[in-house]
C-alpha positions as CSV (number, residue, x, y, z in Angstrom):
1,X,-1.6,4.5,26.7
2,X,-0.6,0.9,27.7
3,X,2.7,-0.3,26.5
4,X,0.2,-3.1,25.0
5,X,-2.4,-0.6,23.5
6,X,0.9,1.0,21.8
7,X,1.9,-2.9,20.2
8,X,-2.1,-3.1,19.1
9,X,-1.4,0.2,17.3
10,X,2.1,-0.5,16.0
11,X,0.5,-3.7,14.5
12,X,-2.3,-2.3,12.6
13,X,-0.3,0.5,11.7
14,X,1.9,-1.4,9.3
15,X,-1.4,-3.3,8.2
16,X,-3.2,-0.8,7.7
17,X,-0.6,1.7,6.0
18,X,-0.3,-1.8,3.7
19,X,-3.4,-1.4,2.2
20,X,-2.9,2.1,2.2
21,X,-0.6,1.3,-0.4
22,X,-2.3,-0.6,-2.3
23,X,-5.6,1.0,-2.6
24,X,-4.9,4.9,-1.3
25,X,-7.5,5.1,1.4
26,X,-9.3,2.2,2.9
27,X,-6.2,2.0,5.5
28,X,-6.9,5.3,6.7
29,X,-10.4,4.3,7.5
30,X,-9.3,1.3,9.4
31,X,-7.0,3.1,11.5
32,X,-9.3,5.2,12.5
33,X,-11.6,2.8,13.4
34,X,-8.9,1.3,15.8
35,X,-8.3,4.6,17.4
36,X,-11.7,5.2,18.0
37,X,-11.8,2.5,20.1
38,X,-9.2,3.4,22.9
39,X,-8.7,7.2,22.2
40,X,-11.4,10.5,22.4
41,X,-12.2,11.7,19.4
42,X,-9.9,14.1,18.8
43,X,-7.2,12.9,20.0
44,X,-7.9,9.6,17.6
45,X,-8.5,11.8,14.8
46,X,-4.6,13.8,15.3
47,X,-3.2,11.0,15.8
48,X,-4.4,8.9,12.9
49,X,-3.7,12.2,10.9
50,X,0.4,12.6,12.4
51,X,0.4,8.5,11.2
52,X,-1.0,9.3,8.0
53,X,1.4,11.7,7.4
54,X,3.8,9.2,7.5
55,X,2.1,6.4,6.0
56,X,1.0,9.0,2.3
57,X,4.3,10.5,2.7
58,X,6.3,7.8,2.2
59,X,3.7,6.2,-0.6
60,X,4.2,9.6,-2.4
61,X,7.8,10.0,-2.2
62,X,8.0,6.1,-3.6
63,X,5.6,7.0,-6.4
64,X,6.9,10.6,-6.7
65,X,7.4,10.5,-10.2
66,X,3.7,10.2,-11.1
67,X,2.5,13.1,-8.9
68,X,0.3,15.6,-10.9
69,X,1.4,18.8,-8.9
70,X,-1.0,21.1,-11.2
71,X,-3.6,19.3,-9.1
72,X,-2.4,19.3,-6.1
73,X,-2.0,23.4,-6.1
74,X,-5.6,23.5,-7.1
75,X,-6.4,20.9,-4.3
76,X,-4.4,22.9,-1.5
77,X,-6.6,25.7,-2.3
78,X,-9.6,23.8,-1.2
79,X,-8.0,22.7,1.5
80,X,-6.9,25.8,2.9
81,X,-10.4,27.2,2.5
82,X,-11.9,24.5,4.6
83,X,-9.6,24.8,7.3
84,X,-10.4,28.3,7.5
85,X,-13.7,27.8,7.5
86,X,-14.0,25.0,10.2
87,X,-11.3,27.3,12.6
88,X,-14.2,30.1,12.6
89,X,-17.0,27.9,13.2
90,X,-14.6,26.4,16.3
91,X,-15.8,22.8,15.1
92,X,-15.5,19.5,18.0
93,X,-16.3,16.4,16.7
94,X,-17.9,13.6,18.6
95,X,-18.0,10.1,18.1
96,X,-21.4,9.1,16.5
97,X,-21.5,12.3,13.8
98,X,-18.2,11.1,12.9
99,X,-18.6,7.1,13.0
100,X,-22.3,8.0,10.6
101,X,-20.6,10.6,8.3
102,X,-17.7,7.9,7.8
103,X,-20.2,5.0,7.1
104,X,-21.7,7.1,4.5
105,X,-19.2,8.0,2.7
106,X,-18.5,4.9,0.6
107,X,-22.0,5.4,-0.9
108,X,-20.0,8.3,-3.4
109,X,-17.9,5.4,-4.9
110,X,-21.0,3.5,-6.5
111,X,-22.8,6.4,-7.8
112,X,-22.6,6.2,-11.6
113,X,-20.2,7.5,-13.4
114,X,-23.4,9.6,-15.6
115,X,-24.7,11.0,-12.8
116,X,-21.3,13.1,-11.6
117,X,-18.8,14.3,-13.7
118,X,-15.8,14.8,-11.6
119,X,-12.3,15.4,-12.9
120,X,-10.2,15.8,-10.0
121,X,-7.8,17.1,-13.7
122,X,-9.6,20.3,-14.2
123,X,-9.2,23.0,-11.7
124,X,-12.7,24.2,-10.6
125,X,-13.2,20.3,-9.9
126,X,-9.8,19.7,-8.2
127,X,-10.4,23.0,-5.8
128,X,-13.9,21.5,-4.8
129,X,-12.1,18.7,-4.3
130,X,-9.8,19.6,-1.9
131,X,-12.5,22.0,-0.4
132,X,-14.5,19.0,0.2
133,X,-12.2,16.2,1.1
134,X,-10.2,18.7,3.2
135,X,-13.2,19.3,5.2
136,X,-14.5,15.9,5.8
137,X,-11.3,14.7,6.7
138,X,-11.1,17.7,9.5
139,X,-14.4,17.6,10.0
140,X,-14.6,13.4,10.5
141,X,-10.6,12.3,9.9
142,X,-11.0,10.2,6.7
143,X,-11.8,11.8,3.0
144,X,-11.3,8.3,0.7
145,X,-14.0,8.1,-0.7
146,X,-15.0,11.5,-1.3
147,X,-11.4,12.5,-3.5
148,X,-12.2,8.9,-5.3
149,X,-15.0,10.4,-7.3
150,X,-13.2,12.9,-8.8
151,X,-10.4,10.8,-9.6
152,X,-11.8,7.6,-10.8
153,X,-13.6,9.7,-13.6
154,X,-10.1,11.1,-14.9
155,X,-8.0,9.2,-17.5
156,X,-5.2,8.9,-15.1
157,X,-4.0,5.2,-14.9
158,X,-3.7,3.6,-11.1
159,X,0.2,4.3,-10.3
160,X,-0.6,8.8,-11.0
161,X,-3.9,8.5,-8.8
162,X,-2.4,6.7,-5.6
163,X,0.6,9.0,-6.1
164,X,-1.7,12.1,-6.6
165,X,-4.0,11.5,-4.0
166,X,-1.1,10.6,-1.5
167,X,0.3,13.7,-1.8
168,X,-2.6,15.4,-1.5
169,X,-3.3,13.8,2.1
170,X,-0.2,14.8,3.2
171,X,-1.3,18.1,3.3
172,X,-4.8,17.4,4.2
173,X,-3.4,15.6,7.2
174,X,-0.9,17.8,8.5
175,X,-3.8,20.4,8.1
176,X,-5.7,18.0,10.5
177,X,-2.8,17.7,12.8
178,X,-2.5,21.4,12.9
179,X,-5.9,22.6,13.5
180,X,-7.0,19.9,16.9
181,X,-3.2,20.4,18.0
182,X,-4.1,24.5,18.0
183,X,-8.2,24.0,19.1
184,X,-8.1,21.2,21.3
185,X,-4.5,20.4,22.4
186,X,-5.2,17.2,21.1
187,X,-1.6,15.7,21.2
188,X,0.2,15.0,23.8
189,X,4.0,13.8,24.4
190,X,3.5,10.5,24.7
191,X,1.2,10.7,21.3
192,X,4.1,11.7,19.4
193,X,6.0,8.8,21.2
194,X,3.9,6.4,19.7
195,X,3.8,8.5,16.3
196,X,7.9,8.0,16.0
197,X,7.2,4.6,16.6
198,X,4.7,3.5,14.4
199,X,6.7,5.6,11.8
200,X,8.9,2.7,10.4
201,X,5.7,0.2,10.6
202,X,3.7,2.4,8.4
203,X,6.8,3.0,5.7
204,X,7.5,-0.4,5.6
205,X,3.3,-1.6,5.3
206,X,3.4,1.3,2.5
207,X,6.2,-0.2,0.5
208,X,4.8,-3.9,0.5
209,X,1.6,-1.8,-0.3
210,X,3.3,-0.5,-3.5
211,X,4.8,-3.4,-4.5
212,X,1.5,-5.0,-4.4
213,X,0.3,-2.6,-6.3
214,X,2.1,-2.6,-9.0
215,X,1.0,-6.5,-9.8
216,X,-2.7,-5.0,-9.8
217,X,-4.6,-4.1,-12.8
218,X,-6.2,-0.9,-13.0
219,X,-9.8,-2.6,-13.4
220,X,-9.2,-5.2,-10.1
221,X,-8.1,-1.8,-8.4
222,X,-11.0,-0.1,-8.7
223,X,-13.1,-3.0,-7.9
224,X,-11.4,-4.2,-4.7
225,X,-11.5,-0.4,-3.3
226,X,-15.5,-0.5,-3.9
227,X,-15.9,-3.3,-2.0
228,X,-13.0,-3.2,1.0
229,X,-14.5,0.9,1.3
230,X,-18.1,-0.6,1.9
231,X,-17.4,-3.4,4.4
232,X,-15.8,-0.4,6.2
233,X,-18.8,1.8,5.7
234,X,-21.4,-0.5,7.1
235,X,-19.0,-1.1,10.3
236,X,-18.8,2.6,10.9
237,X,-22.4,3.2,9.9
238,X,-24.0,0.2,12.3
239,X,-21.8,1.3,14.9
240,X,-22.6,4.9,14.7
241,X,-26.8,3.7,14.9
242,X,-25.5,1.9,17.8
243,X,-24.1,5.0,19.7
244,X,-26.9,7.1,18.9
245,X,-29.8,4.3,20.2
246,X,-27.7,3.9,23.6
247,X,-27.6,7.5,24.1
């Protein structure tokens, strides 16, 4: 990678890990979509997953105080489930499954609230959850959308679900990191170069994240997400169509 390529990256890091903070997925979704553009697929997928790390680490360790860890042990086991599952089925991702599955995603987030009731708050729901999120974000390297309905439902105010949910991807991405490190030797030296780099970017975008934030009501938060998710959706979606119509 270009020591430009690596600034490009640095940049949208801290961006990216800056709405990250404020609205606990929609940065994950432009990162990858960044990656995408310069990297293979699963190499872009580690690598956004070893930056996430960071990026929800650091958001959850600020907000640590309103982690829910009943539901995160009930998330875990859904994650670990997936993994296992996706390790014996030897999954490979490639570019316009995953730039398709991504683009549909954000159509969970309008779905009303009668037709799916989702409490990420009761355990058989939080372990499909994780089983669910886990996968797609293996299985495609973003889950947003798909933990958001099973929060958004729960009576958990704004500051407890970014906190939660951070947490949770934590795990879900070092899961991620794990599994194309140990199936496809996805990173390499000089990946984990640009990982310690973009490292203070991404703590620093997710603490003028927080801040933000915190100034944000808990209906303009759910609002904003809808729409920033979708415009994100129809890019990977289009550009998906486009993939498949050249090939």
């Amino acid at each position: 990678m270009t020591p430009m390529i690596s600034a490009i990256v640095v940049g949208v890091v801290f961006i990216t890990s800056t709405i990250s903070g404020v609205f606990g997925m929609a940065g994950g979704m432009l990162l990858l979509a960044g990656l995408l553009t310069v990297l293979p697929v699963a190499t872009a997928i580690a690598l956004q997953g070893a930056i996430q790390i960071v990026a929800n680490g650091s958001r959850a360790w600020f907000s640590r105080e309103f982690i829910d860890w009943r539901i995160i042990a009930t998330m875990v086991a859904g994650i670990c489930l997936a993994t296992l599952l996706l390790f014996l089925l030897r999954y490979q991702p490639d570019l316009a499954t995953v730039c398709i599955a991504v683009g549909l995603m954000p159509i969970l987030v309008w779905l009303p609230k009668s037709w799916m009731q989702l409490d990420a708050s009761r355990p058989v729901h939080g372990f499909f959850c994780g089983f669910i999120s886990g996968g797609l974000n293996l299985a495609v390297g973003v889950a947003g959308p798909s933990i958001d309905i099973f929060f958004i439902r729960t009576q958990m105010d704004r500051r407890k679900i970014i906190a939660t949910k951070a947490c949770m991807q934590v795990i879900s991405h070092g899961a991620k990191v794990v599994f194309y490190s140990a199936t496809t030797a996805a990173m390499a030296t000089g990946d984990w170069i640009l990982v310690a780099m973009a490292a203070p970017f991404a703590i620093a975008g997710t603490h003028l994240g927080y801040r933000i934030l915190q100034r944000l009501s808990d209906d303009g938060f759910r609002r904003w997400t809808r729409w920033i998710v979708t415009m994100l959706g129809i890019f990977y979606l289009m550009r998906g169509i486009l993939l498949l119509a050249g090939s």
